[in-house]
matplotlib code that plots the C-alpha trace (Angstrom):
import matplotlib.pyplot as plt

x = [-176.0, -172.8, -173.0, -170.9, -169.4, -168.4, -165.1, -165.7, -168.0, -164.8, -163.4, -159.8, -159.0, -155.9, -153.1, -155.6, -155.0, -157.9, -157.0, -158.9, -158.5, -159.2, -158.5, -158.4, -155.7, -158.3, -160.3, -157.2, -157.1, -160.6, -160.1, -157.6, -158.9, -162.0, -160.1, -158.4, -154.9, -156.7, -156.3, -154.8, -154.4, -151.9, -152.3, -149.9, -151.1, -149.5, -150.9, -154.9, -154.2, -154.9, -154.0, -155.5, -153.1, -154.0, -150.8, -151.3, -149.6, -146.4, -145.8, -146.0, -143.4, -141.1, -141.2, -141.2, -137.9, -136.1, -137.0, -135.3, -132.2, -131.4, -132.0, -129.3, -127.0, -127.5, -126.6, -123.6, -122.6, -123.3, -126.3, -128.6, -132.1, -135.5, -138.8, -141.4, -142.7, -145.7, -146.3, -148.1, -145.8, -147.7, -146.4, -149.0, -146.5, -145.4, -148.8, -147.8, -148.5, -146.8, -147.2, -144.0, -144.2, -141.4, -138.7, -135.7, -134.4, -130.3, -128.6, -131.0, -132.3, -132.0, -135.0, -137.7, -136.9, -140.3, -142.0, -146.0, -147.0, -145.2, -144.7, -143.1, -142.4, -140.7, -139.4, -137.4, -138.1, -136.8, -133.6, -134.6, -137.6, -138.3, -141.4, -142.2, -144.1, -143.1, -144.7, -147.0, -146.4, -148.3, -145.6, -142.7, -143.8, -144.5, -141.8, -139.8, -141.6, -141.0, -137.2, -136.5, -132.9, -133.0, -135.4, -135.0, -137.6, -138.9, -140.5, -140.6, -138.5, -135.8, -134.5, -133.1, -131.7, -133.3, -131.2, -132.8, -130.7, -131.6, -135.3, -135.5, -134.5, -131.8, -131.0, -127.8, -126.0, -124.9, -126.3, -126.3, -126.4, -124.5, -121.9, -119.1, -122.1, -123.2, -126.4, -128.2, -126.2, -126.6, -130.9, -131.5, -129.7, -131.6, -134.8, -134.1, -133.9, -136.6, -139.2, -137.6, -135.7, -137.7, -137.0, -135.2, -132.5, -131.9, -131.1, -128.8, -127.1, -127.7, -125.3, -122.7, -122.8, -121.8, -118.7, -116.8, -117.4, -117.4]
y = [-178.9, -180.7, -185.0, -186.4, -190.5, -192.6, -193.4, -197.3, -196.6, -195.4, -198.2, -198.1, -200.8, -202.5, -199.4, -197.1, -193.9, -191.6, -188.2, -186.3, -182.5, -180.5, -182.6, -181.5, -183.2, -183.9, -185.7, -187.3, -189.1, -190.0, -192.1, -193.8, -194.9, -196.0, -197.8, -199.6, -201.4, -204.3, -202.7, -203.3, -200.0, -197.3, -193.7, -190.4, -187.2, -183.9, -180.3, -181.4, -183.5, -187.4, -190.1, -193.7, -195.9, -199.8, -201.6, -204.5, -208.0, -207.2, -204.2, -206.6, -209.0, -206.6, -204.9, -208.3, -209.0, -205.5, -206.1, -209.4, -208.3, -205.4, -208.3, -210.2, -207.2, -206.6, -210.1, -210.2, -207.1, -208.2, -205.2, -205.4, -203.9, -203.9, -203.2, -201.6, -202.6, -200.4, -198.9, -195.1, -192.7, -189.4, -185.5, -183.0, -180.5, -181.6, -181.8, -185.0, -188.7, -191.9, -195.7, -197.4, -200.1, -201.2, -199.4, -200.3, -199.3, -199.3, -196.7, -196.2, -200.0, -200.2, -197.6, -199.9, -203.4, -204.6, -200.7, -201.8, -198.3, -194.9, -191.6, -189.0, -186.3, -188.6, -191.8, -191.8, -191.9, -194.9, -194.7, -196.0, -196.2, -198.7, -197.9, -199.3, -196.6, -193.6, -191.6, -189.3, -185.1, -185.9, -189.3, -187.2, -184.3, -186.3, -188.4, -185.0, -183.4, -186.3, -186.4, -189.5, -189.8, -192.6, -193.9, -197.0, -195.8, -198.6, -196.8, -197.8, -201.0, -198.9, -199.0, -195.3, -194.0, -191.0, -189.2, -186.4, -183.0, -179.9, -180.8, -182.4, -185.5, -185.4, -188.6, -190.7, -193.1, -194.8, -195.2, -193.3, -196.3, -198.6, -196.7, -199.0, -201.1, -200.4, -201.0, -200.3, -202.5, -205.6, -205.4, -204.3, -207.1, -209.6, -207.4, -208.5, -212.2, -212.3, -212.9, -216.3, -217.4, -218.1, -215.4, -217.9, -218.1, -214.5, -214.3, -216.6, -214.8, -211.5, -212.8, -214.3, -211.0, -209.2, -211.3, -209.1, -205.4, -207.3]
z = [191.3, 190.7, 190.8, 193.6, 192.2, 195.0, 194.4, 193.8, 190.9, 188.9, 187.5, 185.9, 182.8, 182.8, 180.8, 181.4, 183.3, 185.1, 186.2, 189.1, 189.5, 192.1, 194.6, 198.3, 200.4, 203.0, 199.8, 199.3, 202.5, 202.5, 198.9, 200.2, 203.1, 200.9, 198.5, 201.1, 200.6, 199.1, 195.3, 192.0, 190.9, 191.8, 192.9, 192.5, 193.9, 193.7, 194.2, 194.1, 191.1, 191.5, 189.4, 189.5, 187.0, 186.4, 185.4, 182.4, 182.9, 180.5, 183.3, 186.5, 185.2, 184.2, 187.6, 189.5, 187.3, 187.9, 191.9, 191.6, 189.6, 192.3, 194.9, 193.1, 193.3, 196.7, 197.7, 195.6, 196.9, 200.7, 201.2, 204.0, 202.4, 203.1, 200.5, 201.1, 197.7, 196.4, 199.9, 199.7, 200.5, 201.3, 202.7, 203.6, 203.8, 200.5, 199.2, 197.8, 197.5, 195.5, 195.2, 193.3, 191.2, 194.3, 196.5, 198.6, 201.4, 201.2, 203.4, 205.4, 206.1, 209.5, 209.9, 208.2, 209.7, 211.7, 210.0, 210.3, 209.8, 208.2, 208.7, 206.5, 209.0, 210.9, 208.7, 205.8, 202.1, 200.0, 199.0, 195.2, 193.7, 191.0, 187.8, 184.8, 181.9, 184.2, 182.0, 184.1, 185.0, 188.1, 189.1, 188.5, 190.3, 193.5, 193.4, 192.9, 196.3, 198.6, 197.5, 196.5, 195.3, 192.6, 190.2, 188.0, 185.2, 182.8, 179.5, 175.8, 176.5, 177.7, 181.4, 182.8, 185.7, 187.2, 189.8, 192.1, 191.7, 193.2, 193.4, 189.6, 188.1, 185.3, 183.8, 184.6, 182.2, 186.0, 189.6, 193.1, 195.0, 192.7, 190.7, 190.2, 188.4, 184.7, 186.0, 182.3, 180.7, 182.8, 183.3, 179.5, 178.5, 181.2, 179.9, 175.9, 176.9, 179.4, 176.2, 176.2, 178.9, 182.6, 184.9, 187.7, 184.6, 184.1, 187.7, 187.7, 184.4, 186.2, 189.0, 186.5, 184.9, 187.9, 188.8, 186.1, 188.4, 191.6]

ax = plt.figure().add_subplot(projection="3d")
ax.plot(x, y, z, "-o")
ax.set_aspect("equal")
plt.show()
């Protein structure tokens, strides 16, 4: 007779990685809504198969510092945006299911301003997607399902662009949403100094940076 775990009694270490199979998407809904949104750890789900992922401390502040470079870009560049940082993004049709590390809203803004609650069948999808160690079959194969367009993938101390192509991502030397910008070039070099320089400084080299391309 097989053992049912509640899902609390799993507990995920900070790098580690747990892997569910088997996975209903009604099960799906029932975990998260027993986890709650009050939660460290992150979830991708695609095609029964569910992923809990517990980020370490190196992998926070190198997100936080990506979210606030593209933040500086967007303000040089006079963007309106909105984040909906590592909101769950989930498509029963698409049998699929995503938390970012962070996303952004660029083109299509407007749609999320004042958003409390979302919808897939009816809202939009980020317009980029930001994660650090995208390592994961099961994170690119949902991200790849729900369509959205750009990823800035952190891996191996290495920052790439991912860009969504008839259904798969194919790396890109520059961005969709940015493509006068050599985007690589300006955060790797802000990612090599942020080991000794404060984060509040490599924004405000980030910005200097940009004055050349804008």
């Amino acid at each position: 007779m097989p053992v049912k775990i509640a899902i609390a009694q799993i507990k995920v270490e900070p790098g580690q990685r747990i892997i569910l199979d088997q996975i209903s998407w009604q099960e799906f809904e029932e975990i998260l809504e027993d986890l709650g949104e009050h939660r460290h750890s992150h979830i991708a789900y695609y095609k029964e198969v569910l992923e809990f992922r517990m980020p370490l401390p190196g992998h926070e502040r190198t997100k936080v510092l990506i979210s606030h470079l593209l933040v500086v870009l967007l303000e040089e560049l006079g963007l309106e945006w909105e984040s909906l940082g590592s909101t769950t993004f989930k498509s029963r049709p698409m049998q699929a299911g995503i938390e970012p590390d962070d996303c952004f809203y660029i083109d299509n803004y407007q749609a999320m301003v004042g958003k409390q609650r979302l919808n897939l069948d009816v809202d939009p999808v980020p317009d980029l997607a930001i994660e650090v160690d995208f390592t994961s079959v099961t994170q690119v194969s949902a991200y790849e399902a729900l369509g959205i367009p750009e990823i800035w993938r952190y891996e191996d101390g290495k920052l790439e662009i991912s860009l969504l192509e008839e259904g798969k991502y194919i790396n890109s030397f520059m961005s969709k949403a940015f493509p006068s910008i050599p985007i690589i070039e300006g955060i790797s070099l802000c990612l090599k100094k942020s080991q000794v320089i404060p984060m509040s400084a490599l924004r405000r080299e980030f910005r200097q940076w940009l004055q050349e391309y804008i």
